[in-house]
N, C-alpha and C positions, 0 to 999 in steps of 0.2 A: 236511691232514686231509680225511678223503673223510668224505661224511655216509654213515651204513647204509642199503643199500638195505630197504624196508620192502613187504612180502609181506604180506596180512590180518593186520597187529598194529596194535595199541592205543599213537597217539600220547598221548603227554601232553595231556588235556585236561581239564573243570572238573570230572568224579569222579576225578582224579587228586590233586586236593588237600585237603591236610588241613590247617588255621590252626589254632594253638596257642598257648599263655603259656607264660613260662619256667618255671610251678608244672606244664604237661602238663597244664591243662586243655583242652580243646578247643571251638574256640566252631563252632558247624554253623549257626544263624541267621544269615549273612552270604550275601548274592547278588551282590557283589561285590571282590575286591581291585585298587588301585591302588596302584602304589610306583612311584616313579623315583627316580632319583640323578644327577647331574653334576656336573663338573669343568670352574669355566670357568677358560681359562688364558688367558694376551694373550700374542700376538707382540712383540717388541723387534725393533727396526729401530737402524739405523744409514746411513752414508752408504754412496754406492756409486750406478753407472748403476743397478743391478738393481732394486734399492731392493726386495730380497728379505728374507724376514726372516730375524736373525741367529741367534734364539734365541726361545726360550717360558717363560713364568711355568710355577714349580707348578702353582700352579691354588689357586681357591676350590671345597672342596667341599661341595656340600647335597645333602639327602634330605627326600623327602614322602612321603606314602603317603593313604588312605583307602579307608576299610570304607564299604562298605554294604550294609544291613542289617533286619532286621523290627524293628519299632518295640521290642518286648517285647524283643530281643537286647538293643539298645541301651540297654535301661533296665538289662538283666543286667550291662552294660559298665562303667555308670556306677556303680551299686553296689558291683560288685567292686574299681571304684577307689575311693570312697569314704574318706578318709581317716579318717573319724570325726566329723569338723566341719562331712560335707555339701560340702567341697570335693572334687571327683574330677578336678581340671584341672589340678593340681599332682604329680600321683601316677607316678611313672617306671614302664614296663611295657618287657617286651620281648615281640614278635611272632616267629612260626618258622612259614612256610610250608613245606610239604614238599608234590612233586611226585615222583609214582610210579607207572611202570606198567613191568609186565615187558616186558624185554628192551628197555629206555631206562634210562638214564644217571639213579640219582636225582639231583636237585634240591634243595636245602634253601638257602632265602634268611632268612637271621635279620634284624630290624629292629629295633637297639641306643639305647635310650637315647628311649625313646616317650613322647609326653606327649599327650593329648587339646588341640587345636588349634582346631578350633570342629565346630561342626554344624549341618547343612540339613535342613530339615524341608518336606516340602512335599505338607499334605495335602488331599486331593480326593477329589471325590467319583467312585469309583471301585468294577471290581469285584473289585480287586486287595487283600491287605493293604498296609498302612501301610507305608511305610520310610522309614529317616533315612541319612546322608552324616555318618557320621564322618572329619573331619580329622584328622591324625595327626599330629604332629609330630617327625620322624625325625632323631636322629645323625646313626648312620650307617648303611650295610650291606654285609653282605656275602652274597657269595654262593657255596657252595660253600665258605667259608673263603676266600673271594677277596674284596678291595676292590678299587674302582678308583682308590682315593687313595692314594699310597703311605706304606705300611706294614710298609718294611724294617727298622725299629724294633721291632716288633710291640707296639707302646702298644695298638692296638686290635684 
């Protein structure tokens, strides 16, 4: 696969994306996204001079993510999770990032099965607004419709 050659166009950069809930609201108060995901897997050995290995686990797989964000988002965050009981830390959401610019490939990473994780607060005197560090606590993800866990089953 050869990458395109790029003449004055518009990579993928942070007006290219748009963060959303699975209801298509859109949240625009955030200044940051974090997501990773891995797959850790161990080698299997056996005997032999080589002492190469013979084979690899599945794998264990995890996901994290975190928003950050202006104070007042984050209060919008917590409300909209809001159970009704004042708990918002129990409440399953799903996150859909979309990345877009003509003449690039979109992009769409969805974040399945979210749960508010903790949060950082750290304020100072400053001539900045406030922001918080929302945790996220991710499933899984995909991206493009693609996992990196396997998914020939299609459960997820």
């Amino acid at each position: 696969m050869d990458d395109k050659l790029r003449i004055n166009g518009n990579q993928v950069s942070w007006g290219s994306l748009i963060l959303r809930r699975e209801d298509g609201s859109v949240i625009t108060g955030f200044t940051g996204l974090n997501y990773s995901q891995k797959r850790e897997r161990v080698k299997g050995y056996g005997a032999g001079r080589h002492h190469a290995p013979r084979s690899r686990s599945r794998g264990k797989y995890s996901a994290e993510a975190k928003i950050t964000c202006w104070k007042s988002t984050a209060e919008e965050i917590r409300a909209s999770l809001d159970d009704g009981t004042g708990n918002y830390g129990d409440t399953e959401f799903m996150l859909i990032a979309d990345y877009a610019e003509a003449d690039e490939v979109p992009i769409t990473v969805e974040l399945f099965g979210c749960v508010i994780g903790g949060e950082d607060d750290n304020d100072e005197e400053q001539p900045d607004p406030l922001k918080e560090e929302i945790a996220i606590d991710v499933m899984y993800i995909k991206k493009n419709g693609r996992t990196l866990f396997d998914n020939s089953d299609g459960s997820r």
